[in-house]
Biotite code that builds the C-alpha atoms (Angstrom):
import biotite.structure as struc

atoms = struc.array([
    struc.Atom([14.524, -104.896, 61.716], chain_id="A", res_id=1, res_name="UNK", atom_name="CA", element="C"),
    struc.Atom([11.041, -104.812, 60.062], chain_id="A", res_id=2, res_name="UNK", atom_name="CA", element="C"),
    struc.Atom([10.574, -107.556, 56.631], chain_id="A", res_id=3, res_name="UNK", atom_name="CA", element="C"),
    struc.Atom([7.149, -106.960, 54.941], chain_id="A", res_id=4, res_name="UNK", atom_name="CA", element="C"),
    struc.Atom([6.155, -110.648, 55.556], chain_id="A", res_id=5, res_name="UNK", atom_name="CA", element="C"),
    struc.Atom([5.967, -109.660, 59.353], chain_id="A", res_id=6, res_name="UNK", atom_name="CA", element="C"),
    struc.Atom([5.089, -106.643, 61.489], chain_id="A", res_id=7, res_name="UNK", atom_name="CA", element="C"),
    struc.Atom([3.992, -106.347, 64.514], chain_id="A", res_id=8, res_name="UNK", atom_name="CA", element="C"),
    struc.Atom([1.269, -104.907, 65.865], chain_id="A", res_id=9, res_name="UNK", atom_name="CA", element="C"),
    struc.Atom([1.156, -104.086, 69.662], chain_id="A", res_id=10, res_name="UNK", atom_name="CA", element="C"),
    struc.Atom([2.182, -107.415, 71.316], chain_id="A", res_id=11, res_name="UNK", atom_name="CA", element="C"),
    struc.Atom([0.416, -109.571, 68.388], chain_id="A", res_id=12, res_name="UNK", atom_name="CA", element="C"),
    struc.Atom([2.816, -110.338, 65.758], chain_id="A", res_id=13, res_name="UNK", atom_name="CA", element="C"),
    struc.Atom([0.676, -110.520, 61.968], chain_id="A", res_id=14, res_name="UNK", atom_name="CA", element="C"),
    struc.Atom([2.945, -113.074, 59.529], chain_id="A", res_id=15, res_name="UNK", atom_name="CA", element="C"),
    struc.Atom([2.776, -113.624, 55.683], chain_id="A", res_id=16, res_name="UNK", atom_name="CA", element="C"),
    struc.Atom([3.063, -117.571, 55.430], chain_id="A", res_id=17, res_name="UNK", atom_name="CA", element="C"),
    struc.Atom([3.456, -120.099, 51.851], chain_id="A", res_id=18, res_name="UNK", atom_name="CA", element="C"),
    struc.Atom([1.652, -122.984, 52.696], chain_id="A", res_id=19, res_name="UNK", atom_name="CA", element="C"),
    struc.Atom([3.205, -126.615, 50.838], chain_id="A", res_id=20, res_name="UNK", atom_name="CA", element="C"),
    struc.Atom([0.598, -129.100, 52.387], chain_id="A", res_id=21, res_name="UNK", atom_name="CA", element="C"),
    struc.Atom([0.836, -132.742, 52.181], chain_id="A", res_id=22, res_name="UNK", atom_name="CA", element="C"),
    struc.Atom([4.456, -132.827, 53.002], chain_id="A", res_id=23, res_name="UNK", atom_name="CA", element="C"),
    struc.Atom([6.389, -135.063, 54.730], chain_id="A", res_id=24, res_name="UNK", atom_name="CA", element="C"),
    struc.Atom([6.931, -133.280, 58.072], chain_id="A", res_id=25, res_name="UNK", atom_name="CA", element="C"),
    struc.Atom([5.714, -129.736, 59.481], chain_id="A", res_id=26, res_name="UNK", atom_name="CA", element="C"),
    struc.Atom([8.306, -127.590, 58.858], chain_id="A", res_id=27, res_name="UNK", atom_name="CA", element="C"),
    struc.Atom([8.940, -123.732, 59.409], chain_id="A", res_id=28, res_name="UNK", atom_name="CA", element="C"),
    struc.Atom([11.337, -122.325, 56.809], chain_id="A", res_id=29, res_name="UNK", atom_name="CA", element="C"),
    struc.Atom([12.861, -119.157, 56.773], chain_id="A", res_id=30, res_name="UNK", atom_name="CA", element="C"),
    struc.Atom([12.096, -116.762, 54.191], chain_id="A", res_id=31, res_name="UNK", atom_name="CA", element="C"),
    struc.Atom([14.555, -116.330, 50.960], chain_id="A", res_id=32, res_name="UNK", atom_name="CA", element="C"),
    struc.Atom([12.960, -113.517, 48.758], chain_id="A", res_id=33, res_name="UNK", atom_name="CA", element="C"),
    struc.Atom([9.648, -113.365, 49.865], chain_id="A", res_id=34, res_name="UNK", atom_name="CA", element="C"),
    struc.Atom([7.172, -114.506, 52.671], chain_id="A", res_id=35, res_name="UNK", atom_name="CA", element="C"),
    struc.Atom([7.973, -117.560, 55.161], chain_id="A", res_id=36, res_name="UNK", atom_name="CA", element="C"),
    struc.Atom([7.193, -121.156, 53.711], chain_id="A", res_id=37, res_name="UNK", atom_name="CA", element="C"),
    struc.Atom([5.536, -123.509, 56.519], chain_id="A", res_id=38, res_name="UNK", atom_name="CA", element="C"),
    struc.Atom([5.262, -127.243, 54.893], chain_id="A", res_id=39, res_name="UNK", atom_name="CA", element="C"),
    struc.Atom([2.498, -129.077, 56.758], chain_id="A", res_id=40, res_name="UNK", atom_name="CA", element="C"),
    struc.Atom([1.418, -132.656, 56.314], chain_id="A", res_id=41, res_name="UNK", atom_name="CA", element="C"),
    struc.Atom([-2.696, -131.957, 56.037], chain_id="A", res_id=42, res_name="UNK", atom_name="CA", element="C"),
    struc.Atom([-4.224, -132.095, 52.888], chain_id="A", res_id=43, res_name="UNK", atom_name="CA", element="C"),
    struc.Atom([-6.403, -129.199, 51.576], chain_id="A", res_id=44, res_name="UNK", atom_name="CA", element="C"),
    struc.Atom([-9.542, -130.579, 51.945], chain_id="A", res_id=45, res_name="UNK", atom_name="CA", element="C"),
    struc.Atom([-12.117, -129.146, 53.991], chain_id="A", res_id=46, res_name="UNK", atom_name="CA", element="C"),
    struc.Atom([-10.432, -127.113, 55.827], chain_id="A", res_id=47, res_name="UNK", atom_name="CA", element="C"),
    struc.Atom([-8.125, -129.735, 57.234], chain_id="A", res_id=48, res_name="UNK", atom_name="CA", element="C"),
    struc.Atom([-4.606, -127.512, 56.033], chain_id="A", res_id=49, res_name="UNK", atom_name="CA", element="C"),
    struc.Atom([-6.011, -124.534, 58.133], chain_id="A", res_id=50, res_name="UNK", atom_name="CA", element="C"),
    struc.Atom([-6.729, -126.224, 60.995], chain_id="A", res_id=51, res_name="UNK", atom_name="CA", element="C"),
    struc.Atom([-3.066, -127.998, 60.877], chain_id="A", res_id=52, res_name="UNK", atom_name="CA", element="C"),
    struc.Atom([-1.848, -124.781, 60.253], chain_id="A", res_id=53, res_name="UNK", atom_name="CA", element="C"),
    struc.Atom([-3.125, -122.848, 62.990], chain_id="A", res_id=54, res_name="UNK", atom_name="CA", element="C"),
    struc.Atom([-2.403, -126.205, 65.130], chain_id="A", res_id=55, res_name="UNK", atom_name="CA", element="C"),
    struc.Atom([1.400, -126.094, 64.183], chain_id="A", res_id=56, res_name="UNK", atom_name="CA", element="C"),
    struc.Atom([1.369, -122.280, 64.773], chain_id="A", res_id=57, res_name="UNK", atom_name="CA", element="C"),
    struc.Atom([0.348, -122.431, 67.780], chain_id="A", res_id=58, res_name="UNK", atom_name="CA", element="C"),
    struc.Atom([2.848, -124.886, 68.683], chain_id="A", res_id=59, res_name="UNK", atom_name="CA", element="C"),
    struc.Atom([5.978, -122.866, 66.838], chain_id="A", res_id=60, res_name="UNK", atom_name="CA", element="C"),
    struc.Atom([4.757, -119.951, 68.730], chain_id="A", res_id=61, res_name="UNK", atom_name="CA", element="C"),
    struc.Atom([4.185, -121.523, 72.268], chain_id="A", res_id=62, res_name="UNK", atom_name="CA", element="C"),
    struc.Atom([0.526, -119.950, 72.292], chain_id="A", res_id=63, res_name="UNK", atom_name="CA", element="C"),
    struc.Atom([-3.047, -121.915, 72.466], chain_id="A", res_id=64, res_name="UNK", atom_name="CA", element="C"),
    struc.Atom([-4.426, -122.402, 69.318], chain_id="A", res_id=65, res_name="UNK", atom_name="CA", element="C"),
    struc.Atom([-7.222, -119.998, 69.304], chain_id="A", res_id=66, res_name="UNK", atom_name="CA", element="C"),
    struc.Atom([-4.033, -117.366, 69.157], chain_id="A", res_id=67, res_name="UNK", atom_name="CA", element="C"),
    struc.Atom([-3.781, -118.293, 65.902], chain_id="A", res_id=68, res_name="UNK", atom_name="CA", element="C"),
    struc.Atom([-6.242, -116.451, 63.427], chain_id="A", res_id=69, res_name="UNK", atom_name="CA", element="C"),
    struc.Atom([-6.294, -116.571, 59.745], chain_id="A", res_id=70, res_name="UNK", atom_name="CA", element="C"),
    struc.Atom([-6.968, -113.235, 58.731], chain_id="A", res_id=71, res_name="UNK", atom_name="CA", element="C"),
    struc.Atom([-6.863, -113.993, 54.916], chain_id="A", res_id=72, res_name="UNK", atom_name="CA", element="C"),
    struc.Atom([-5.775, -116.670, 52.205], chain_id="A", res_id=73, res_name="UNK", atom_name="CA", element="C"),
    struc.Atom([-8.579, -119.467, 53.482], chain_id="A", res_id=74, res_name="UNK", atom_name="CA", element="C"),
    struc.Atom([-8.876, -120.981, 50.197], chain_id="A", res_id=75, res_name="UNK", atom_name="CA", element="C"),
    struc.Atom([-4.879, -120.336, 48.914], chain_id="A", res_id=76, res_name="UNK", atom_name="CA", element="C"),
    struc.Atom([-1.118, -121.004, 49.646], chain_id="A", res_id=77, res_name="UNK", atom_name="CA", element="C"),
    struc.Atom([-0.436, -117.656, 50.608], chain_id="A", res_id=78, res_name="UNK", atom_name="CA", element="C"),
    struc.Atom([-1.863, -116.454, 54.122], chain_id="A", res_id=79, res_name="UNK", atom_name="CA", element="C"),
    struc.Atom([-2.125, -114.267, 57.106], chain_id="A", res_id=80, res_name="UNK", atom_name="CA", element="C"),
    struc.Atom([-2.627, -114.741, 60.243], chain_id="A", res_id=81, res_name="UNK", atom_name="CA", element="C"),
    struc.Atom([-2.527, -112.899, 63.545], chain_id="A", res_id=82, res_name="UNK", atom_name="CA", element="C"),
    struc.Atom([-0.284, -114.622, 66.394], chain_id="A", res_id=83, res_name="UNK", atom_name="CA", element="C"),
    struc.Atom([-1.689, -113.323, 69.781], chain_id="A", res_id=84, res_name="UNK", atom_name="CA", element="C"),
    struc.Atom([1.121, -112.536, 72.282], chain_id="A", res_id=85, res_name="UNK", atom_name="CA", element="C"),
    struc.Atom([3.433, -114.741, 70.650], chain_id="A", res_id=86, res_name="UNK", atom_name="CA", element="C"),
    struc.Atom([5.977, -116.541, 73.664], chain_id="A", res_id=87, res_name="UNK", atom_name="CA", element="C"),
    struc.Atom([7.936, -117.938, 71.278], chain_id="A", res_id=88, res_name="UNK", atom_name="CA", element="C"),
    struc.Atom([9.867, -116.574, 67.928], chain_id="A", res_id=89, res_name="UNK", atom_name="CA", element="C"),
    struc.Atom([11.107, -119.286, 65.117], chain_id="A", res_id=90, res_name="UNK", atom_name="CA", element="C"),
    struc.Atom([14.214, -117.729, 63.041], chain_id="A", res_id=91, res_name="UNK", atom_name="CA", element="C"),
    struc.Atom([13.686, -114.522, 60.903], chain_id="A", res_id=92, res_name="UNK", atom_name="CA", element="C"),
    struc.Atom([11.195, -112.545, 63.380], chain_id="A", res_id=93, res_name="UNK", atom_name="CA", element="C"),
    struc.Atom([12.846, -110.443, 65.361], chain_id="A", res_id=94, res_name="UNK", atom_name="CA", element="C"),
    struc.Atom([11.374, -109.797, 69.168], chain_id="A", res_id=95, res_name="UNK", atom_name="CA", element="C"),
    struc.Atom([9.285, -106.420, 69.686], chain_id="A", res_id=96, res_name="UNK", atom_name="CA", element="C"),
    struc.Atom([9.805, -104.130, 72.546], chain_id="A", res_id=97, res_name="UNK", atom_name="CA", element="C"),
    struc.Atom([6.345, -104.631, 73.260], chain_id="A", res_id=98, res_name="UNK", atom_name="CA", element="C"),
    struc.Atom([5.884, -108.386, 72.891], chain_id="A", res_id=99, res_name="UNK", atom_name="CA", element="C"),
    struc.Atom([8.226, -109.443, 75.301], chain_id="A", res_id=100, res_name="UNK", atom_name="CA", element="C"),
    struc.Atom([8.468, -113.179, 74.186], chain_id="A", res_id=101, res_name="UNK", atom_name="CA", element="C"),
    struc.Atom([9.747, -114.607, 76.932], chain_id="A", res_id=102, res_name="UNK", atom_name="CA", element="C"),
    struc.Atom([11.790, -117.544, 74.571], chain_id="A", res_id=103, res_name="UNK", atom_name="CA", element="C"),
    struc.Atom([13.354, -116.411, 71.442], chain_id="A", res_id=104, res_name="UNK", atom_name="CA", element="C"),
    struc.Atom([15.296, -119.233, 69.814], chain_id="A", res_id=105, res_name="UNK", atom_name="CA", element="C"),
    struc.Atom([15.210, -121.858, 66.009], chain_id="A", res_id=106, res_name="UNK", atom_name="CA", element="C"),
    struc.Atom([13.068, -124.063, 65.763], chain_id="A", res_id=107, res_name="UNK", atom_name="CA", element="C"),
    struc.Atom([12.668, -126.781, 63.274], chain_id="A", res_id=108, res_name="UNK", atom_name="CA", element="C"),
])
């Protein structure tokens, strides 16, 4: 199954995220109509959202942080970023053959 807010490319898995910050809790949602919504609890000041971001990525995704990339969307909701050999997949991704994760399961 390929959705157009994910694809993956080789073992790296490139995501479309909605970023809500200053919520209460981090929170991956699945997407309805459109790409995934992550709620953080940073507030988007200096760069503080990203690097919660890429921090709670990392986590969802059982990877080191510096496998987390923003590609685009520094300054706005709407992002990319590149997951490098992702070991872990929260609901609505779908494994690839070459990824391998070797933990697929939900996470909140």
């Amino acid at each position: 199954m390929i959705d157009s807010w994910y694809r993956w490319d080789g073992a790296d898995l490139i995501v479309q995220v909605r970023v809500q910050p200053r919520a209460s809790a981090d929170e991956w949602l699945e997407p309805v109509d459109g790409p995934a919504r992550v709620r953080i609890t940073a507030p988007p000041v200096d760069g503080k959202a990203n690097a919660h971001l890429r921090k709670f990525l990392a986590s969802l995704f059982d990877v080191a942080q510096s496998q987390v990339v923003l590609l685009t969307g520094e300054t706005g909701r709407d992002k990319r970023l590149r997951v490098v050999v992702p070991r872990r997949l929260p609901p609505g991704i779908q494994p690839c053959a070459a990824a391998q994760p070797t933990q697929v399961g939900k996470i909140r």
